[in-house]
Structure formats: C-alpha cells, structure tokens
C-alpha positions as CSV (number, residue, x, y, z in Angstrom):
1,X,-29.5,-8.3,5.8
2,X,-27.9,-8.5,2.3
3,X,-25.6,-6.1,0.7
4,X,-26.7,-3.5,-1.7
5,X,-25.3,-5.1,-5.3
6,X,-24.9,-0.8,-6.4
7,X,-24.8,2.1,-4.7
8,X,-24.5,5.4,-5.4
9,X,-21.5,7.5,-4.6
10,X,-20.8,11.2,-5.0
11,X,-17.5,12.3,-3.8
12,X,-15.0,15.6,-3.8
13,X,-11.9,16.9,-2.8
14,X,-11.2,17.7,0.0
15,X,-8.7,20.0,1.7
16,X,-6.8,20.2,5.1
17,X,-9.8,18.5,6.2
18,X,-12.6,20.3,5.1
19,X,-15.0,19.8,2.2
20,X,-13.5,22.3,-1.0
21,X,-16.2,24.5,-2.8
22,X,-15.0,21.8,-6.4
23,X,-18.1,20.1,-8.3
24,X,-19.7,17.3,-6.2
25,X,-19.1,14.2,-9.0
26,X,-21.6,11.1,-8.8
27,X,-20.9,7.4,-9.8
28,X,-22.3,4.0,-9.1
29,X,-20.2,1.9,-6.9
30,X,-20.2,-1.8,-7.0
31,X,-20.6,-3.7,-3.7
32,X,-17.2,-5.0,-4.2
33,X,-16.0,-1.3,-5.4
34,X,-17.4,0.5,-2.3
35,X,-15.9,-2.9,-0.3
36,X,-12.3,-2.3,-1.7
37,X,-11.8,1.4,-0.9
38,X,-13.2,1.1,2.4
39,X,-10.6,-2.2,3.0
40,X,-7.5,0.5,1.9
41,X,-8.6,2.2,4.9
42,X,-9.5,-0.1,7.8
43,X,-7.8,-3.0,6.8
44,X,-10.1,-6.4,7.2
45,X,-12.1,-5.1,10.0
46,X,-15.2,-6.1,10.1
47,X,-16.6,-4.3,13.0
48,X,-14.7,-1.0,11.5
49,X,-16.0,-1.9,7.8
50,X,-19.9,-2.2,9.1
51,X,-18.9,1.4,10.9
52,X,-18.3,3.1,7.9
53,X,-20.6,1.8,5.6
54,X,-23.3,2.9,8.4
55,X,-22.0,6.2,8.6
56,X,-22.0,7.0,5.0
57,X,-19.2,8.5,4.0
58,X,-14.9,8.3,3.7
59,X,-12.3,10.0,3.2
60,X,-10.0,8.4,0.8
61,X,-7.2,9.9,-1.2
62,X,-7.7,13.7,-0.9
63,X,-11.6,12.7,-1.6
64,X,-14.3,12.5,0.7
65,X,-17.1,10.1,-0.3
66,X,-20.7,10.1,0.6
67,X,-23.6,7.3,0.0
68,X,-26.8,6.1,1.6
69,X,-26.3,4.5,4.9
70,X,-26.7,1.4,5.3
71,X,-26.7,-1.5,7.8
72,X,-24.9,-5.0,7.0
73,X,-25.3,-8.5,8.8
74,X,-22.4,-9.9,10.1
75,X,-23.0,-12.8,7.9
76,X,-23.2,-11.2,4.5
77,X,-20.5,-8.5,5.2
78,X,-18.5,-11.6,6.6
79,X,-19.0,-13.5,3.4
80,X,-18.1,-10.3,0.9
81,X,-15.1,-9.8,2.7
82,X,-13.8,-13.7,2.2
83,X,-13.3,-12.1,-1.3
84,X,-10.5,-10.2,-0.3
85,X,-7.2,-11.7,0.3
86,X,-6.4,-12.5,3.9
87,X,-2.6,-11.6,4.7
88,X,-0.3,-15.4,5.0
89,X,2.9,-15.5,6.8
90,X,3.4,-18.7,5.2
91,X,4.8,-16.6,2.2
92,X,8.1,-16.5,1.4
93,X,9.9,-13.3,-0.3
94,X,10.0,-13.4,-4.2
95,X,12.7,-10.8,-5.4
96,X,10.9,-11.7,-9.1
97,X,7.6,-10.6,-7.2
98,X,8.7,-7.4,-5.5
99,X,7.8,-4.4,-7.2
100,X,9.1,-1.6,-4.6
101,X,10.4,-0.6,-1.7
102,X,9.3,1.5,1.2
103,X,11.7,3.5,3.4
104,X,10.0,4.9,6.7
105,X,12.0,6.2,9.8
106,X,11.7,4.4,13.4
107,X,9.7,5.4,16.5
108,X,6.1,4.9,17.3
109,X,4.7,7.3,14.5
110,X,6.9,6.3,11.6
111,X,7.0,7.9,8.3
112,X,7.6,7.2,5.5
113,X,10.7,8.9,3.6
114,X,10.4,7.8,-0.1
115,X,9.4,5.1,-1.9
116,X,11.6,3.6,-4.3
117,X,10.2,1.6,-7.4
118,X,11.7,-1.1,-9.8
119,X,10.5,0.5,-12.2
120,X,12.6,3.6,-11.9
121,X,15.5,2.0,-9.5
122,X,16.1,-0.6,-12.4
123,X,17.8,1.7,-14.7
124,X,21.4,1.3,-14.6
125,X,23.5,4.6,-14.9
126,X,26.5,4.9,-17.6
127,X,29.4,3.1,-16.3
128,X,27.8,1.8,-12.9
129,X,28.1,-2.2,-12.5
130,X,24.4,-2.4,-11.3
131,X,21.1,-0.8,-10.7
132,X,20.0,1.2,-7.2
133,X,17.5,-2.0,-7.6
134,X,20.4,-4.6,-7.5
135,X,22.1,-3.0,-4.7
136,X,18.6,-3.2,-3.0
137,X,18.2,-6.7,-3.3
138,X,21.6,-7.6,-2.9
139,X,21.3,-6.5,0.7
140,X,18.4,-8.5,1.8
141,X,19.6,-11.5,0.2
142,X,22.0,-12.7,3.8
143,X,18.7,-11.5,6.0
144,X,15.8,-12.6,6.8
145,X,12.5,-10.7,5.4
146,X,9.9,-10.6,7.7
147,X,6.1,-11.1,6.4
148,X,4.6,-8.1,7.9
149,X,1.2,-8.3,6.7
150,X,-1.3,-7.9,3.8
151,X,-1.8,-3.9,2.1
152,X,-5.0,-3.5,1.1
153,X,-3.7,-0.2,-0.2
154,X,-0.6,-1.4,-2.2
155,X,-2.8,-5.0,-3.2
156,X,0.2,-6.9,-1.9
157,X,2.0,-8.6,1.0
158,X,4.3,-6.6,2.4
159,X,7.9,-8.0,4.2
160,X,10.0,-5.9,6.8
161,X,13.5,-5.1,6.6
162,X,14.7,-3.3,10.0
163,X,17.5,-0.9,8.7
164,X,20.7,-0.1,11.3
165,X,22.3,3.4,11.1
166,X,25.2,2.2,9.3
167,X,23.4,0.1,7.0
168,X,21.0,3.3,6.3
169,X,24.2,5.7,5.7
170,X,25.7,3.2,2.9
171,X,22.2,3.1,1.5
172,X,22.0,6.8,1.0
173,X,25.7,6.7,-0.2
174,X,24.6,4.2,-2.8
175,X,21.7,5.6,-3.9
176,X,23.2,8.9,-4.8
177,X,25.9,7.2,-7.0
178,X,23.5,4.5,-7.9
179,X,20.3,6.1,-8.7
180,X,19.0,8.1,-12.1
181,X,19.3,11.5,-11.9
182,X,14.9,12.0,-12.0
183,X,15.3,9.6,-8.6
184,X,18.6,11.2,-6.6
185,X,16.8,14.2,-5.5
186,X,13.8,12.3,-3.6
187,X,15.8,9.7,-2.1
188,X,18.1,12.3,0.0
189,X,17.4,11.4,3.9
190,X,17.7,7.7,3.6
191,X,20.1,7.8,6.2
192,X,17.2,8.4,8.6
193,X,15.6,5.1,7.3
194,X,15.0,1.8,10.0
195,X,12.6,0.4,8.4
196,X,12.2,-0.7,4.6
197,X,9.2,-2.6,3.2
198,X,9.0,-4.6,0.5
199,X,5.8,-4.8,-1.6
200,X,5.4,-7.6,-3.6
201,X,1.9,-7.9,-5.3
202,X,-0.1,-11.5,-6.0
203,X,-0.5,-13.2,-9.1
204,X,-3.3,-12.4,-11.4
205,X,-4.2,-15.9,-10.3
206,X,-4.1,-15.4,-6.9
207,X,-6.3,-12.4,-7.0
208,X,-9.1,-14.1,-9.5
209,X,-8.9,-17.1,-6.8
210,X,-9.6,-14.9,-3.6
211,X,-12.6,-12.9,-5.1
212,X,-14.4,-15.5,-6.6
C-alpha cells in the first residue's frame, strides 16, 4: 500500500494535555514532512511509526496534530524510512562537529538540567584564558566519548560522557567563572549532572546522501 505523497495536517496547541480553545491551523504535509516529526517522537520504529500514522494524530512540541488515517505496507514505510539516517557507532567524536552539550542528572528517569550551546558557551569573558566551551572540550579530550545513538530530534549523533560528582562540582565552579553573564543563571545545578551528551550534527552531505 503506497504512501500518501501529501497529506493534510491541522494542528493546535495544546496545554497540560488537553486540546486549548486557540485557532485550529491547516497545512499540507509532505510524506517525508509528516515522516520526520513522527521520527522526533518514536525514534526509527517501524511498528510504532505505522501506529501513529494509523491513529491520526501527535503530539509534538506543545502541538497536537491531526490527519486522515491511514494504513502503510511494511514495504513502502520500510523503504521511506531508509531515507532517514540510521544511527553508526562506527563514528568517532568530532569536537569541529559538536554543536552543544546536554547535561541531564543520573537514575532511571533522567532529566535534563540545561543545555549548553557553542554558540553561547564560545564567548570568552574579559580577562578569562578560555571559553565555558574550551573548558568543555578540554575535559573530554583524556576520555573516551561514547556513541550513544542517533537524535532524530536534535538531527545528530549524539556521544555520552558519564559525569562523577567531583567532576560535576568543578563543572559548575567553571561555568560560573567561565560563562557570559546571559548563560550563568541557567547553568546553576550542574553539580547534579552524570551524564553530558554531545550533539554533533551531519554534514549537509551526509544528510542529502541518506534521503535520497
């Protein structure tokens, strides 16, 4: 059973859950639109993708989507989903590649504590030798990064850093004296930090090769 090449989408926000009283918007999704959203969500599932795209609807980012139901052959959904990256633990850490850096706390039910990007981090403060971003890469260079898997939401392979407590008390210490002054404030609580992940998104190249 082929995939739909359009469909059409109306989505709003939604709220603790329920469906809020805003304007209902409509678009026209793409196959490989509707595809990508749905992969943010599930990861490359293909029994969880056909499940949604069955039921007709997602929640995605504060959004809840609706379209037509429809079914999918394990064939064609298998071949629209080779378009996606697949994750590779072949890769090997790039600090040129690495764009930011996720701090979540340990346990079964993680979460995440603040995101740091280079963006920001790279700034270097008056008189400071380096960047927050230096010092970040600087400590990873003597360990070993971990491939942890492929983000479908961040479009990027993602490597695992576990954080001890003393390593996560010098990181907060750093980042206070390290940071710009718009970052300081949402970077307090590192301390409670085990686990930092790396995103580091594919070339252009990469990307144009996998979906075509």
């Amino acid at each position: 059973m082929p995939l739909p090449e359009t469909i059409p989408v109306r989505y709003s926000e939604e709220e603790a859950g329920y469906v809020s009283l805003r304007p209902v918007v409509r678009q026209t999704f793409g196959v490989h639109e509707l595809l990508d959203m749905v992969l943010r969500v599930t990861g490359k599932d293909a029994a969880r993708v056909r499940q949604i795209l069955r039921s007709g609807t997602i929640a995605y980012h504060c959004h809840r989507y609706w379209w037509a139901a429809f079914e999918t052959g394990e064939t064609e959904l298998a071949e629209a989903l080779a378009r996606f990256p697949d994750a590779d633990p072949t890769r090997v850490f790039n600090e040129s590649e690495c764009v930011a850096v996720v701090f979540e706390s340990g346990g079964v039910a993680a979460r995440e504590i603040a995101t740091i990007e280079r963006s920001a981090a790279s700034h270097r403060r008056w008189l400071r030798p380096r960047s927050l971003w230096d010092f970040l890469l600087a400590t990873v260079r003597a360990a070993a990064l971990k491939y942890h898997g492929y983000s479908y939401e961040c479009s990027a392979d993602v490597f695992c850093h576990d954080v001890g407590e003393e390593e996560a008390a010098k990181l907060e210490v750093e980042a206070e004296r390290l940071a710009p002054r718009g970052l300081r404030h949402a970077l307090r609580g590192l301390k409670a930090a085990r686990r930092a992940l790396f995103i580091s998104p594919r070339s252009d190249k990469e990307a144009r090769h996998a979906s075509s």
